[in-house]
Biopython code that builds the backbone (N, CA, C, O; Angstrom):
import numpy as np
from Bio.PDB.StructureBuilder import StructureBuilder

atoms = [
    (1, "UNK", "N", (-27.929, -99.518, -26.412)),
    (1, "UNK", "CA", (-26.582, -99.897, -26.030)),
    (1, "UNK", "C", (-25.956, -100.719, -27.147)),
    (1, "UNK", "O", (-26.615, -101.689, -27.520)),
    (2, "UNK", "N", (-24.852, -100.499, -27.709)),
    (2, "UNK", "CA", (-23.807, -101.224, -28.528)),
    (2, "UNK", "C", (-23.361, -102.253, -28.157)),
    (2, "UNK", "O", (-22.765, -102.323, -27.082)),
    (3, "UNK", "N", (-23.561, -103.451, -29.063)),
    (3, "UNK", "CA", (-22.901, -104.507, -28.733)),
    (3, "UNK", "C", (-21.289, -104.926, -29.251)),
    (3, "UNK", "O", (-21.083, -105.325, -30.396)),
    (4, "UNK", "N", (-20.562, -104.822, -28.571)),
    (4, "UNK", "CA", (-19.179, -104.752, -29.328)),
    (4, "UNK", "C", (-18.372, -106.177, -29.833)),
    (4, "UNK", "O", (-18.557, -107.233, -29.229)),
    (5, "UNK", "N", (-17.794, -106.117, -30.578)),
    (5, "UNK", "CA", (-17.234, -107.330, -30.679)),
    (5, "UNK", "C", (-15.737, -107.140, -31.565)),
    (5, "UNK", "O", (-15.539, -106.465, -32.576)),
    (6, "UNK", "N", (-14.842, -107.943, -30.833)),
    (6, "UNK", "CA", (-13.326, -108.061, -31.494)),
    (6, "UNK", "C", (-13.054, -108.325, -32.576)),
    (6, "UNK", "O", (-13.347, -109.453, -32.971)),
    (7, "UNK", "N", (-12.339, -107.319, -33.545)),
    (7, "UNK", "CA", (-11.781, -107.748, -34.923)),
    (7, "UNK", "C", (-11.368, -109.166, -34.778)),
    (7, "UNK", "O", (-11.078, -109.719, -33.717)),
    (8, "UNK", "N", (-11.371, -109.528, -35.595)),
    (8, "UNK", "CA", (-10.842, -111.613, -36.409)),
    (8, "UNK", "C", (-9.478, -111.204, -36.809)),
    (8, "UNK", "O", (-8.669, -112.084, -36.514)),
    (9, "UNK", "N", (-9.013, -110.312, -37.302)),
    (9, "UNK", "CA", (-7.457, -109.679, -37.162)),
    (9, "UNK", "C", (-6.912, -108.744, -36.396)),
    (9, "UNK", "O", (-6.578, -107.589, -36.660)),
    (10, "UNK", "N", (-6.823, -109.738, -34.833)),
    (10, "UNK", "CA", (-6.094, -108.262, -33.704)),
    (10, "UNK", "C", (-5.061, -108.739, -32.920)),
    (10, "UNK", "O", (-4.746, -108.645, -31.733)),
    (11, "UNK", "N", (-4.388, -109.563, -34.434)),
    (11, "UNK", "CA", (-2.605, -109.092, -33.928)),
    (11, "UNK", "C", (-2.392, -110.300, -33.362)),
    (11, "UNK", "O", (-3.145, -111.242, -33.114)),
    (12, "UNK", "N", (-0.945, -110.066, -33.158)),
    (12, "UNK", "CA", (-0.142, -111.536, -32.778)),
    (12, "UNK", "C", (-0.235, -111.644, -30.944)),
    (12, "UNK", "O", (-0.484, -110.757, -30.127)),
    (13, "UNK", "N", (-0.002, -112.741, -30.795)),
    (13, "UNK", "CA", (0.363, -112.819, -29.137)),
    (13, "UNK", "C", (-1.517, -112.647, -28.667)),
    (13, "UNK", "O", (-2.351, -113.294, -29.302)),
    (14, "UNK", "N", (-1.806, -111.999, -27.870)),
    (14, "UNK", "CA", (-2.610, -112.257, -27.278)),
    (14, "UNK", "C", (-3.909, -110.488, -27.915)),
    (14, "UNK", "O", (-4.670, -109.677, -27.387)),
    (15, "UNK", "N", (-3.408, -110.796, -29.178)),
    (15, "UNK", "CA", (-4.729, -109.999, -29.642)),
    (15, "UNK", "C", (-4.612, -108.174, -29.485)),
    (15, "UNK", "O", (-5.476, -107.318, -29.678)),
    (16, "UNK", "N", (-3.112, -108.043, -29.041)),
    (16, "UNK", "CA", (-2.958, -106.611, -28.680)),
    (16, "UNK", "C", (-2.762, -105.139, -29.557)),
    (16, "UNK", "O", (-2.345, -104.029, -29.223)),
    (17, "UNK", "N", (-3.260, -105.686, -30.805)),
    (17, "UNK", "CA", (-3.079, -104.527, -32.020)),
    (17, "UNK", "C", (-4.958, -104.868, -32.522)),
    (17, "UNK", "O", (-5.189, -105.198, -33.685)),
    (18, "UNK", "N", (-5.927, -104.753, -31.668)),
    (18, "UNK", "CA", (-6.662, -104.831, -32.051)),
    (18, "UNK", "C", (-7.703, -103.263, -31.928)),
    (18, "UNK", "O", (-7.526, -102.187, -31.357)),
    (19, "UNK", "N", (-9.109, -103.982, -33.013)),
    (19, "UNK", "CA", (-10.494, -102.834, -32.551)),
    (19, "UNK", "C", (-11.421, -103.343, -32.728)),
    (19, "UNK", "O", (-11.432, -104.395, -33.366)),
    (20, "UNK", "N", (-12.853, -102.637, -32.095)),
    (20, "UNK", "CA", (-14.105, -103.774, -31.703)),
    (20, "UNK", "C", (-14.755, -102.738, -32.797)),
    (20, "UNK", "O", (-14.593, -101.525, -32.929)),
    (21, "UNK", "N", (-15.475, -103.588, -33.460)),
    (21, "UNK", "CA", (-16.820, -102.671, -34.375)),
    (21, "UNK", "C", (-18.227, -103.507, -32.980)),
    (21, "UNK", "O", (-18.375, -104.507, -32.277)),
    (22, "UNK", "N", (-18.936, -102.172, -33.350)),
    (22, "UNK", "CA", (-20.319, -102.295, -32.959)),
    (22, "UNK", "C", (-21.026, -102.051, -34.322)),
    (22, "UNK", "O", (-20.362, -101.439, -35.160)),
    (23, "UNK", "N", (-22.084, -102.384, -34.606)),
    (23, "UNK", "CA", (-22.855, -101.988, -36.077)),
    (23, "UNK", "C", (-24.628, -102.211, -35.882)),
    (23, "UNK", "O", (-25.093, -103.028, -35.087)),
    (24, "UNK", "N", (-25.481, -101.310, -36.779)),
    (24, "UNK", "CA", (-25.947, -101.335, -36.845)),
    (24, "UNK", "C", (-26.693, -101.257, -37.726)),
    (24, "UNK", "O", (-26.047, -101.861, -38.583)),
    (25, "UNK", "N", (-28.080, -100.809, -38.454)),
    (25, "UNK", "CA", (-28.727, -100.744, -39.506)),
    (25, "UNK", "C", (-28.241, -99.636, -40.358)),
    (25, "UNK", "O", (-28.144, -99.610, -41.585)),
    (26, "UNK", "N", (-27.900, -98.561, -39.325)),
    (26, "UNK", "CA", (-27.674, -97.128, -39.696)),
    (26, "UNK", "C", (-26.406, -96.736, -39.390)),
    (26, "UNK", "O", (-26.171, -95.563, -39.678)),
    (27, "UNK", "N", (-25.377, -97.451, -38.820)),
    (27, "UNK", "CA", (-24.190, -97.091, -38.675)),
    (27, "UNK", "C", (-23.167, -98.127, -38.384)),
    (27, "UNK", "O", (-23.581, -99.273, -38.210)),
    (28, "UNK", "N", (-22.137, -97.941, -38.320)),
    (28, "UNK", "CA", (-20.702, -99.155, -38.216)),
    (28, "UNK", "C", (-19.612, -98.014, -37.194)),
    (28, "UNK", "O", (-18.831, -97.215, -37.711)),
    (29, "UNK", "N", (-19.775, -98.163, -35.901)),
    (29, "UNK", "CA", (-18.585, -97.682, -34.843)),
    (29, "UNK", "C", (-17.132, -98.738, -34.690)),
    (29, "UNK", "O", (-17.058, -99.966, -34.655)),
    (30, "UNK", "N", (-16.283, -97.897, -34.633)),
    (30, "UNK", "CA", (-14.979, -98.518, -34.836)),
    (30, "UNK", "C", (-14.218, -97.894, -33.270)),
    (30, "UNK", "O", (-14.142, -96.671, -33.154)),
    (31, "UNK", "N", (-13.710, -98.744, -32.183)),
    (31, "UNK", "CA", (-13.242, -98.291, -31.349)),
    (31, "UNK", "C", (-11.650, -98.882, -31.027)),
    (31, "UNK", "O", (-11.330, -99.459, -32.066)),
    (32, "UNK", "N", (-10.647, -98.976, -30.156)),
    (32, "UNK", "CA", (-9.447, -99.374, -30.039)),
    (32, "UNK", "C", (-9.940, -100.560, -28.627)),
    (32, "UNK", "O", (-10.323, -100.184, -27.519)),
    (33, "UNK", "N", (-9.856, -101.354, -28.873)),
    (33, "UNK", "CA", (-10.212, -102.158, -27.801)),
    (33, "UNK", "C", (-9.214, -101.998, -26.805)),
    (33, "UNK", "O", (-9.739, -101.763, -25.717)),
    (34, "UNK", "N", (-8.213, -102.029, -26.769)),
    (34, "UNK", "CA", (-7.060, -101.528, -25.360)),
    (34, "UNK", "C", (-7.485, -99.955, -24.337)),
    (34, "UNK", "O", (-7.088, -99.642, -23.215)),
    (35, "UNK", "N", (-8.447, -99.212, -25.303)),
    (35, "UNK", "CA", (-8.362, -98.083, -24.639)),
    (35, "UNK", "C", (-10.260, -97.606, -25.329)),
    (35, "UNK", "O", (-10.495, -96.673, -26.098)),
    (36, "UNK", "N", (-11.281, -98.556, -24.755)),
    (36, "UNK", "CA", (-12.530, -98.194, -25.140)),
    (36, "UNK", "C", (-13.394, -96.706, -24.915)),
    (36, "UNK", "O", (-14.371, -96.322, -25.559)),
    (37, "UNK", "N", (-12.681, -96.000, -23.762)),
    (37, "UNK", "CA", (-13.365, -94.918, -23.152)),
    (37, "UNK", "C", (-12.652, -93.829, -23.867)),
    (37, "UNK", "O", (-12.781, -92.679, -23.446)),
    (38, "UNK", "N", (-11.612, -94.171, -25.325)),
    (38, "UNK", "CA", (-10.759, -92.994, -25.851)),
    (38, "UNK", "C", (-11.730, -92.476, -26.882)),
    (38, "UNK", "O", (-11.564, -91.291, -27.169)),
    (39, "UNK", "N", (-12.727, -93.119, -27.514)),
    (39, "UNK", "CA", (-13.624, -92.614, -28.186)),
    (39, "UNK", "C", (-14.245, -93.549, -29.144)),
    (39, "UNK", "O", (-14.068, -94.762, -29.026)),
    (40, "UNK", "N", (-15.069, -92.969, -30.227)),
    (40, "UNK", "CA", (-15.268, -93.766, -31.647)),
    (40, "UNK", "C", (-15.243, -92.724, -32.727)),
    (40, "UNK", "O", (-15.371, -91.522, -32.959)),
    (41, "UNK", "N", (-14.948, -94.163, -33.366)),
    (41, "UNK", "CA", (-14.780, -93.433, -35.251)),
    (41, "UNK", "C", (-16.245, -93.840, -35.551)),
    (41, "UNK", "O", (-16.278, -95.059, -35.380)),
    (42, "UNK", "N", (-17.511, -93.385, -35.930)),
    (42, "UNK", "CA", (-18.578, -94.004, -36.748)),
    (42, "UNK", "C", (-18.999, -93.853, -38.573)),
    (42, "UNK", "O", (-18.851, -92.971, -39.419)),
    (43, "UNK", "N", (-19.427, -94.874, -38.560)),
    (43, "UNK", "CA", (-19.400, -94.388, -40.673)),
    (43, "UNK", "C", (-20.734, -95.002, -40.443)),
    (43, "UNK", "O", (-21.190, -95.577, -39.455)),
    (44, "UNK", "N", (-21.328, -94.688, -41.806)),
    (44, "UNK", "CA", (-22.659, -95.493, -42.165)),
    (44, "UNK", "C", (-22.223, -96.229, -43.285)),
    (44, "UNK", "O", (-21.401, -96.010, -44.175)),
    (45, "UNK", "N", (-23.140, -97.348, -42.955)),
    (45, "UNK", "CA", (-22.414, -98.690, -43.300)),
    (45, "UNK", "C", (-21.865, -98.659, -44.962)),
    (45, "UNK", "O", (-20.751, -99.099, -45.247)),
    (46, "UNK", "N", (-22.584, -98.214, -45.767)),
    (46, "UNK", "CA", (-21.662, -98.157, -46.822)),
    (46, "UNK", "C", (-20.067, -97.423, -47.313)),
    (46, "UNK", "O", (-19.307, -97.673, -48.248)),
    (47, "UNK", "N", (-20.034, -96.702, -46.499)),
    (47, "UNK", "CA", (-18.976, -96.002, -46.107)),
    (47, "UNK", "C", (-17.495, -96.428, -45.291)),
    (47, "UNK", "O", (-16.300, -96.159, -45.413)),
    (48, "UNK", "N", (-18.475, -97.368, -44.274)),
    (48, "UNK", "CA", (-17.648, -98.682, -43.886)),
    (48, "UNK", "C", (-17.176, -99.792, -44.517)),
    (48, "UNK", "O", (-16.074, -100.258, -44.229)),
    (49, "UNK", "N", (-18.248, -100.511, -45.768)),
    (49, "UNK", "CA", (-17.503, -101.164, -47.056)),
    (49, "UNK", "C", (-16.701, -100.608, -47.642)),
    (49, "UNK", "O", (-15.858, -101.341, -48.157)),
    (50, "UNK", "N", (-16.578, -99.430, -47.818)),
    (50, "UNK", "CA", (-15.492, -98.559, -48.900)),
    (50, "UNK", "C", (-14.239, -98.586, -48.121)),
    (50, "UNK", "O", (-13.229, -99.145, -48.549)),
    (51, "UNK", "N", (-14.309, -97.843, -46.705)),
    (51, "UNK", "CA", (-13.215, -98.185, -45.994)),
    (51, "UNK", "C", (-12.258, -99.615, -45.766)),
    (51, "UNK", "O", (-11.036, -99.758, -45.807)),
    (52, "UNK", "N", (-12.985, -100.261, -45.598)),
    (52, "UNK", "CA", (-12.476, -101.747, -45.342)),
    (52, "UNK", "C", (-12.302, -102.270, -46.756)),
    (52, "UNK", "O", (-11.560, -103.232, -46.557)),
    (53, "UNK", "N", (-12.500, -102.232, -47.886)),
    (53, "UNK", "CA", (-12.154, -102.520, -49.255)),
    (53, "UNK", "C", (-11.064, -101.765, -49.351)),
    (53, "UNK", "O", (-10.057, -102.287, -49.828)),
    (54, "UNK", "N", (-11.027, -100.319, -48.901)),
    (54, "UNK", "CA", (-9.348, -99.869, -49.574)),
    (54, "UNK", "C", (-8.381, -100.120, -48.165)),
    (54, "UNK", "O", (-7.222, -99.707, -48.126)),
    (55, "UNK", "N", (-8.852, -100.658, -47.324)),
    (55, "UNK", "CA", (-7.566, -101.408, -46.290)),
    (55, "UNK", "C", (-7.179, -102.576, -46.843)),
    (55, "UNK", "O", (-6.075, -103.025, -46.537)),
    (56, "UNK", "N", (-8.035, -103.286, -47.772)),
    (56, "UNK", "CA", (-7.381, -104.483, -48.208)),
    (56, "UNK", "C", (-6.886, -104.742, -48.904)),
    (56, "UNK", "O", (-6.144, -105.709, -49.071)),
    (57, "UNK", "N", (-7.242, -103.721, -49.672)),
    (57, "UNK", "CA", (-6.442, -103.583, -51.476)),
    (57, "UNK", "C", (-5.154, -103.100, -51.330)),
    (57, "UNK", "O", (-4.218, -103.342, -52.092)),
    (58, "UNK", "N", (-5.110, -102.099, -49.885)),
    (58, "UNK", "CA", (-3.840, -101.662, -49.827)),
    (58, "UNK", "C", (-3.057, -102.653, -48.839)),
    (58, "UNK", "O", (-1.942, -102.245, -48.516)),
    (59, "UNK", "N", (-3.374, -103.635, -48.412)),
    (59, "UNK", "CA", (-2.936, -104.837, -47.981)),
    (59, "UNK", "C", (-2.684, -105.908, -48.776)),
    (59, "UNK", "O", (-1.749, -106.708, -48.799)),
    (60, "UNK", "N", (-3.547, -105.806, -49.345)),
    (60, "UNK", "CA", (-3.187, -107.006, -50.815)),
    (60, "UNK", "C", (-1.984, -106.760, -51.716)),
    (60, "UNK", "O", (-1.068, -107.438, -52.184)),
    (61, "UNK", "N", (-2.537, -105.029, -51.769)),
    (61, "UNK", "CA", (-0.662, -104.569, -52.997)),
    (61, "UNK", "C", (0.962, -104.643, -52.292)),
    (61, "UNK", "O", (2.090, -104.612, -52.786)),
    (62, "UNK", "N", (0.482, -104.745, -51.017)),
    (62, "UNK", "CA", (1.901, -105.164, -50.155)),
    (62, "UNK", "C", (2.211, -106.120, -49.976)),
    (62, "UNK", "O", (3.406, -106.398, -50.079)),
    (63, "UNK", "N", (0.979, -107.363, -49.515)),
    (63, "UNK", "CA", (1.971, -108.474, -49.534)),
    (63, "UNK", "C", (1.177, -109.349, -51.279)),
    (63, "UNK", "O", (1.020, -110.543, -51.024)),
    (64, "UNK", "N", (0.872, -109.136, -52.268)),
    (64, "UNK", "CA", (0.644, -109.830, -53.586)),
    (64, "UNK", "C", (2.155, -109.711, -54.407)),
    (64, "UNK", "O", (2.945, -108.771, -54.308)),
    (65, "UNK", "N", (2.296, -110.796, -55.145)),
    (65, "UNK", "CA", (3.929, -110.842, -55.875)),
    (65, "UNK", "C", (3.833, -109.722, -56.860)),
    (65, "UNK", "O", (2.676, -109.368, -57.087)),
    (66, "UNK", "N", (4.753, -109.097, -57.481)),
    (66, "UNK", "CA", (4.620, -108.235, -58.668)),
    (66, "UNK", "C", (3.979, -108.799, -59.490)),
    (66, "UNK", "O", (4.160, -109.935, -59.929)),
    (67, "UNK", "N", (2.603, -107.504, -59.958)),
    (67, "UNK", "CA", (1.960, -107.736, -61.126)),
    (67, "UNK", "C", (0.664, -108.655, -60.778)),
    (67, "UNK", "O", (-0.069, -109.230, -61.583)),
    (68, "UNK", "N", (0.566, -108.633, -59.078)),
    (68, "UNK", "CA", (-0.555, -109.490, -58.619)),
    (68, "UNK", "C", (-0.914, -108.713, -57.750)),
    (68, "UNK", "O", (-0.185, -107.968, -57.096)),
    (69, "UNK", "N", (-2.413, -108.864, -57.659)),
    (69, "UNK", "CA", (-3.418, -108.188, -56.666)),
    (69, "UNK", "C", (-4.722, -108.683, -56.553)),
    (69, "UNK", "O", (-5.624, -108.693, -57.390)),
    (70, "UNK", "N", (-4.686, -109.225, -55.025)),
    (70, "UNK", "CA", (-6.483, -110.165, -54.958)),
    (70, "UNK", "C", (-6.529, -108.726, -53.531)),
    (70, "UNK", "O", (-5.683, -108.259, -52.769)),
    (71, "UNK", "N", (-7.728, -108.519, -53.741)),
    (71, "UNK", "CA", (-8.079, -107.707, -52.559)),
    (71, "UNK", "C", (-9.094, -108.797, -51.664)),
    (71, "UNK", "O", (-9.712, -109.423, -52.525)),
    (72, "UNK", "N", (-9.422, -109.169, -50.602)),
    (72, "UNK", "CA", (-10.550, -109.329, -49.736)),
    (72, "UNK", "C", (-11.434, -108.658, -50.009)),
    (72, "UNK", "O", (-11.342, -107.467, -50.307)),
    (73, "UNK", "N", (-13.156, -109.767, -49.917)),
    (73, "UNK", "CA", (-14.100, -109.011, -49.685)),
    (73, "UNK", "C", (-14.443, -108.243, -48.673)),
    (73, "UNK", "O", (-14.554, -109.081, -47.778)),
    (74, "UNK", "N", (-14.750, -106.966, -48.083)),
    (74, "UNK", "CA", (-15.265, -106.510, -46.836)),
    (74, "UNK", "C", (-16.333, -107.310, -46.600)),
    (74, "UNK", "O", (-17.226, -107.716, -47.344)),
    (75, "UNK", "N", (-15.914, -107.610, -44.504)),
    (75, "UNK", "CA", (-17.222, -108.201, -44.027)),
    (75, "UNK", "C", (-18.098, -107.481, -44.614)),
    (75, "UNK", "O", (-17.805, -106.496, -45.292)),
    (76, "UNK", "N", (-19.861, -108.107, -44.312)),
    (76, "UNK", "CA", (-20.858, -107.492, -44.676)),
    (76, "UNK", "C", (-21.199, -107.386, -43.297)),
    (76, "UNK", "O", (-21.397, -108.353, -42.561)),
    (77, "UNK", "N", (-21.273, -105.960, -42.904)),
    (77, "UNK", "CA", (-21.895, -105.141, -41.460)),
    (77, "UNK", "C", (-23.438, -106.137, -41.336)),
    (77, "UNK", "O", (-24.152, -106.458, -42.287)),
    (78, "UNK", "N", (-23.628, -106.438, -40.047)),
    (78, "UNK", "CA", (-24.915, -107.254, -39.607)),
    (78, "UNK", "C", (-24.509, -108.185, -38.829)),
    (78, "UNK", "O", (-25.316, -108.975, -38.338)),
]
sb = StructureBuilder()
sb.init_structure("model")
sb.init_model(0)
sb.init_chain("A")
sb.init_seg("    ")
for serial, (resi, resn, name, xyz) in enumerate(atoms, 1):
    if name == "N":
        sb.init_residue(resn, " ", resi, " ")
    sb.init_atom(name, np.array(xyz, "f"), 0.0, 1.0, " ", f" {name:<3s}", serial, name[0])
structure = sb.get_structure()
């Protein structure tokens, strides 16, 4: 059984733009916490660093000033 737990970024007000990762040795599940029984996305975990590195970079190039770019490290799955 998966243990789920709430993104640390899920949105303003009372958390309603959020998703729960479950993770494991061998995999990283990504679900919509408003609607858990709609399914999952799963990656293996390095696949899940890559993902979450280019959400941030492409978060970083939107809000960094021109000619600036810090990306976030991806959590480390565990």
């Amino acid at each position: 059984m998966d243990t789920w737990r709430k993104s640390s970024y899920s949105g303003p007000g009372d958390g309603d733009s959020c998703v729960e990762i479950a993770n494991s040795p061998t995999r990283i599940s990504v679900r919509d916490s408003k609607d858990p029984t709609a399914g999952t996305v799963t990656f293996p975990p390095a696949s899940f660093a890559s993902f979450v590195e280019a959400l941030n970079c492409a978060a970083s190039s939107r809000a960094a000033p021109p000619g600036r770019s810090e990306a976030r490290r991806p959590p480390t799955p565990g």
